[in-house]
C-alpha positions as CSV (number, residue, x, y, z in Angstrom):
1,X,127.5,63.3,89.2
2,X,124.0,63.8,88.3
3,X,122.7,63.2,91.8
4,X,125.6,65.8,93.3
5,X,124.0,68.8,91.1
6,X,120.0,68.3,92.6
7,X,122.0,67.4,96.3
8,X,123.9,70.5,96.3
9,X,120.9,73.0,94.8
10,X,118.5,71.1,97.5
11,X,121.3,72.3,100.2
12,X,121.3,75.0,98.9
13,X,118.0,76.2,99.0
14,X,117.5,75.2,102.2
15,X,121.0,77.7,103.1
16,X,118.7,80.5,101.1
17,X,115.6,79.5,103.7
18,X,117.9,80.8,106.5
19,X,119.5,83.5,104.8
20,X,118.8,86.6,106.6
21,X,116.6,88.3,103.6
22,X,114.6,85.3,102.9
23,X,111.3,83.7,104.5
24,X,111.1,81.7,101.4
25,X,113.5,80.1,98.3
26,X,111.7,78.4,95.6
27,X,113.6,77.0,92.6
28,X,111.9,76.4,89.2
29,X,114.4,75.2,86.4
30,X,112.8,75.8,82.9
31,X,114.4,75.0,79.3
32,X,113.9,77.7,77.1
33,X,113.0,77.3,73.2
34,X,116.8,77.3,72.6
35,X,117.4,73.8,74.7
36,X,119.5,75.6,77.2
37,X,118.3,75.8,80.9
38,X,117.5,78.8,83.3
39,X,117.1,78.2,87.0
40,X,114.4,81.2,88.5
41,X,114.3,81.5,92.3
42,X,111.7,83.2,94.2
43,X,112.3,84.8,97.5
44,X,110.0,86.7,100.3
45,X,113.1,90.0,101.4
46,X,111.2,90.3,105.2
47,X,114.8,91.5,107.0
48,X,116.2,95.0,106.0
49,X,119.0,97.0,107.5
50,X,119.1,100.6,107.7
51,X,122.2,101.9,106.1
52,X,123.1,105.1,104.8
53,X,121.2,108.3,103.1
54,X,117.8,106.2,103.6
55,X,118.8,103.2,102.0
56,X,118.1,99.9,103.2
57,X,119.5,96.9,101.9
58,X,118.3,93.3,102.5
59,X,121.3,90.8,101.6
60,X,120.9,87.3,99.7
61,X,123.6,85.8,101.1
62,X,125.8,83.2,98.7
63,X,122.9,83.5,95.9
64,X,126.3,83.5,92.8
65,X,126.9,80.3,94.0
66,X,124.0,78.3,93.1
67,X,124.3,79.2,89.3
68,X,128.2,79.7,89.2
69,X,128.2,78.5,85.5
70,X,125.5,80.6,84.5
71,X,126.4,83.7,82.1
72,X,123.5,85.9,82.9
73,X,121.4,87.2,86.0
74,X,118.1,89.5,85.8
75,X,116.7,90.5,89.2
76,X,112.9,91.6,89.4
77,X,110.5,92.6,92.0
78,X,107.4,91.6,91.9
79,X,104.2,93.3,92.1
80,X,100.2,91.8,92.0
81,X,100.3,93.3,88.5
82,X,104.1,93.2,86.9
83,X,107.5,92.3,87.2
84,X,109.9,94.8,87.2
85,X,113.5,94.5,86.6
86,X,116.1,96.0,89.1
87,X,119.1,94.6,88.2
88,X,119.7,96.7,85.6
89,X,119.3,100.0,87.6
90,X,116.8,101.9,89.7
91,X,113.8,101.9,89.1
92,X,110.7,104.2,90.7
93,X,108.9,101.9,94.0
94,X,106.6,103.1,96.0
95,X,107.8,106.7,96.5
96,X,111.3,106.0,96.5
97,X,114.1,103.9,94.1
98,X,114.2,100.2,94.2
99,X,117.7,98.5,92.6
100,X,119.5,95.4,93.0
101,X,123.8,95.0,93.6
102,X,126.1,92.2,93.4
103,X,128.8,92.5,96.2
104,X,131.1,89.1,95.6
105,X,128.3,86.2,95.9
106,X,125.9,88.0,97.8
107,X,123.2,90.1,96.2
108,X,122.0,93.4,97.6
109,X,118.2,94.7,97.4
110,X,118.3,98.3,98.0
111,X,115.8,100.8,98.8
112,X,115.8,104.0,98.9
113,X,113.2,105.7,101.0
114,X,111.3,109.0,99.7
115,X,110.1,110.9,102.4
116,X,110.0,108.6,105.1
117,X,111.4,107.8,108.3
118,X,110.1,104.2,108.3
119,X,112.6,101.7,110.3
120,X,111.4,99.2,107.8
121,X,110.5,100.2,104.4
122,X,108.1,97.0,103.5
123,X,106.9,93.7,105.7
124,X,107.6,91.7,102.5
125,X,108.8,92.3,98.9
126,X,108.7,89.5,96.4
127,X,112.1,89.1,94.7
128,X,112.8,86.9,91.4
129,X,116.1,86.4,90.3
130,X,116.5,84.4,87.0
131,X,120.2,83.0,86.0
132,X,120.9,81.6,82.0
133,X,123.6,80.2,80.3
């Protein structure tokens, strides 16, 4: 059993590697203070799709299913200087809103342009998702 858990999250990842929102999936596993464990991946969103009222939405594909017994998911973006949380709601990205969605196992980053009529809003955006028990 315990060489089925690191099999399946190796498989896994390498799914994530083809996903159509990811160049890159990186897995760190960390234990906290508390003893309990919290898996972080890291991901490069390069393919976004156009959808509607100038949102586009690049789509993690399966991502629920690498932590399915974990009780708590943050989403961030990151930037050279922070990390910001979108999983919790919009929050202000370069001149327009930046938020993340479940939809079943998949996970949605959305954007919503400002004032542009970009086909693409960014080349690359660094995404962080963090799951806990």
């Amino acid at each position: 059993m315990k060489l089925l858990i690191p099999l399946f999250m190796c498989s896994f990842i390498l799914y994530l590697c083809e996903s159509s929102c990811t160049k890159e999936a990186k897995e760190k596993i960390i234990t906290t203070s508390a003893g309990r464990p919290v898996s972080e991946f890291r991901f490069l969103a390069t393919d976004w799709e156009q959808g509607d009222n100038k949102n586009f939405v690049c789509s993690l594909r399966d991502i629920m299913n690498s932590r399915p017994d974990a009780t708590t998911m943050k989403v961030f973006v990151l930037t050279d200087t922070a990390e910001m949380l979108i999983s919790s709601g919009q929050v202000s990205f370069m001149n327009g809103k930046l938020w993340s969605e479940e939809s079943g196992a998949d996970l949605n980053v959305i954007y919503h342009a400002g004032n542009t009529s970009s086909d693409k809003p960014f080349d690359q955006l660094s995404i962080k998702i963090v799951f806990s028990d």
